[in-house]
N, C-alpha and C positions, 0 to 999 in steps of 0.2 A: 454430494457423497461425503461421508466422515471417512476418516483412515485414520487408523491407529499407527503410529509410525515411534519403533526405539519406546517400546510401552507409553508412549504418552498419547493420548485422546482431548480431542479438540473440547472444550468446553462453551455451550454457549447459555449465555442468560436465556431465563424464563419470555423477557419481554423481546428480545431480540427476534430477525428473520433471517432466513438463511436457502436461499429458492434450492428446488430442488437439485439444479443443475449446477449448483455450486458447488466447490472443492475444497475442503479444509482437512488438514494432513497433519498429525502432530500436535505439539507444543503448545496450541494455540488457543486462545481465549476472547471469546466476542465477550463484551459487557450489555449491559442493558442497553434497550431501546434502539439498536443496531440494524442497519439494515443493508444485506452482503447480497447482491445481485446476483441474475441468469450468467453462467457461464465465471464468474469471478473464479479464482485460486489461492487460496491463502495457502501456505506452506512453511512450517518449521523446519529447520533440517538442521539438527543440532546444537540451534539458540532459538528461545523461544518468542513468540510474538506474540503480540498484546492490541488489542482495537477497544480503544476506550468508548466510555458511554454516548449514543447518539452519532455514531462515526456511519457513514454511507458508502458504501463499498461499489462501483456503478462495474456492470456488463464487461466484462472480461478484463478487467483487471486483473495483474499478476501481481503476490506480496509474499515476499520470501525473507525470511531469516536464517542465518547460515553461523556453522561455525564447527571448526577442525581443534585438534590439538595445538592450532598456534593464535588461532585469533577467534574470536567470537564478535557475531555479527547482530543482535535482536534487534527486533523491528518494532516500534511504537506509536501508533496511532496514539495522538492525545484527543479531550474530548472533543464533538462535534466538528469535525473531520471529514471533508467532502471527499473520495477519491475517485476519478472522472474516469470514463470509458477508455479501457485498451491502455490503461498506467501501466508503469513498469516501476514495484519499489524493491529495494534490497538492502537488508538488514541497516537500514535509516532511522532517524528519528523526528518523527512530525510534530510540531505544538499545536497545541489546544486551537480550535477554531479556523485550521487551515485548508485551504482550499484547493487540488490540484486536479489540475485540467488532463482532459481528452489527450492520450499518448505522451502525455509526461514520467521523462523518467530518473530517478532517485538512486543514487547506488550507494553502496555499503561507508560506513560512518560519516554519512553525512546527515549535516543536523540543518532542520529549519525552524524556527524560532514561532511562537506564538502570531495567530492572524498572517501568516503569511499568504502570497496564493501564486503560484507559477504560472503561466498561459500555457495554452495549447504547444503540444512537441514539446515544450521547455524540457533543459536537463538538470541535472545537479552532482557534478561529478564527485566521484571518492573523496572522503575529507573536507569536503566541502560545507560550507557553511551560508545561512542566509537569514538574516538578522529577523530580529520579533516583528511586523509588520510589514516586510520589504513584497514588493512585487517583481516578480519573474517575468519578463514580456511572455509575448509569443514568439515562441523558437529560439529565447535566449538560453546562454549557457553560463552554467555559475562551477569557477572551478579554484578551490583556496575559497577565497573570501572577495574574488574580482567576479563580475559578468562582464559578460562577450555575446554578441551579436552573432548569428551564423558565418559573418563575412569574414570574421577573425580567425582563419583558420590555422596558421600558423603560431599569431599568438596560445590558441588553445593547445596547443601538440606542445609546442613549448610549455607552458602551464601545467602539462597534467606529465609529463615527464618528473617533475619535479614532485611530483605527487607518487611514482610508484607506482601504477593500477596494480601490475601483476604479479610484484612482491606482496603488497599489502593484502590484495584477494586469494591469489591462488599461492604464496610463498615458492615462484617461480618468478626467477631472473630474468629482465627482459634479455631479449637476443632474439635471432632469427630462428633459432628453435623455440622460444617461448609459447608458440601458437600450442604444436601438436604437444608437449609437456604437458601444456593446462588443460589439453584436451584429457590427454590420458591420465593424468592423476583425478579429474575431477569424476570423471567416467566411475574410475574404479572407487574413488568417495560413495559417488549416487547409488552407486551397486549397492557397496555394503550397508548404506543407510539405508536400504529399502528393500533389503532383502527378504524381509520379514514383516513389512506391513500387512494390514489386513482391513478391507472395509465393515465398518461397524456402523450401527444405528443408535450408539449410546448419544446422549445430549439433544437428538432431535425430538419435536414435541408430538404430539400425537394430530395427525390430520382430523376435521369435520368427519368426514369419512368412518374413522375408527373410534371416533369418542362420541357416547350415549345425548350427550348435553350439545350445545349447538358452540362451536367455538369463538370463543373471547377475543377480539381483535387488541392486540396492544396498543398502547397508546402511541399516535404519530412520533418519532423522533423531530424535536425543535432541531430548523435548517440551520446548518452551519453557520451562517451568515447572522443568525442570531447568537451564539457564543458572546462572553463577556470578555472578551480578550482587548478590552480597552479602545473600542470602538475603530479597530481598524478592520473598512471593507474595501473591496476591491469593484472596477465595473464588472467582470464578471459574476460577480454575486449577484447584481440585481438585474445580469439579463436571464440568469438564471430564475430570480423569481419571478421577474414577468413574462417566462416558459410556461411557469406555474398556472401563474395569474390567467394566461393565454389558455390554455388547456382545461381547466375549470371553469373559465365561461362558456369555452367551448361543449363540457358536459350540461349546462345550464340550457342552451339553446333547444327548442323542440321539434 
């Protein structure tokens, strides 16, 4: 589904995909050779969001960009950009050629640097940073510029205090009402910026179905894993190709 959201209409290239069951709302912009999976969400809400060339957007993925009259959040896929099943990013910034796993989640200005790649669950809290290459375990937590292991729980609460979430996000002061405040201010945010959407058909391409001619498949997006980002890969890249690899013999068999 497209949505027109605050007059702006999702743009997407000619060569890109976009399943039918996907959500794109706004501000937003696929590039070429894209490919946004069953069930994905991509959503602007106030700052726009950008999916660079070759970016793979996997099965129910959520990608939002957000932004008030006090802070502005955009979100930016750089090129060939794996984002894994059931992510969670918000208004972050990804480099070129990175790779993030199945329920991984990214929150609002935090930057990951070229070739990175996060493991499964991993997070990356507010402000946070993760350097051009660095790898993310499984289920580590990256908050400032330190990771922490799940076991560190204390150290994190501590860590992200120091960080603000909920001034920096919802510009509510923590305290023991900060819960129901962020509720109700953001409520009545979501209201007014959606009050007026509307689903459209603009930017999608014409189905086999509707067009006289037989349709033109675009060309494959090169996998992430291939990116020139200075030859940093991760083990999850290559079990991911030999998924591939697995699957394709598997259609070869009689």
């Amino acid at each position: 589904m497209i949505v027109e959201s605050k007059g702006k209409t999702p743009r997407i290239h000619d060569s890109a995909y976009v399943a039918p069951t996907a959500t794109l709302v706004g501000d937003v912009e696929i590039e070429e050779g894209c490919a946004v999976m069953h069930g994905a969400v991509l959503v602007a809400e106030g700052a726009p969001m950008r999916i660079g060339p070759n970016c793979v957007v996997m099965e129910q993925a959520v990608l939002r960009s957000s932004g008030g009259s006090v802070s502005q959040f955009p979100l930016t896929l750089g090129e060939a950009c794996l984002v894994g099943p059931g992510a969670y990013l918000v208004g972050c910034e990804v480099g070129p050629g990175s790779f993030i796993a199945a329920g991984v989640k990214i929150f609002n200005a935090a930057r990951l640097g070229a070739g990175c790649s996060v493991g499964l669950n991993g997070i990356v809290h507010v402000k946070s940073e993760v350097a051009e290459g660095e790898h993310v375990p499984i289920g580590g937590v990256v908050v400032g510029n330190r990771q922490f292991s799940p076991a560190d729980g204390l150290l994190i609460r501590e860590a992200l205090q120091e960080l603000g979430f909920s001034e920096l996000v919802f510009n509510v002061a923590p305290g023991p009402d900060a819960g129901a405040e962020i509720a109700a201010s953001y409520s009545a945010f979501l209201r007014k910026q959606h009050a007026e959407d509307r689903a459209v058909d603009a930017g999608l391409k014409p189905t086999a179905a509707k067009s006289a001619a037989p349709a033109k498949k675009p060309a494959p997006a090169e996998p992430a894993v291939k990116a020139d980002v200075g030859k940093v890969y991760d083990v999850t890249f290559y079990e991911l190709e030999e998924m591939q690899r697995r699957r394709e013999s598997g259609k070869k068999k009689p």
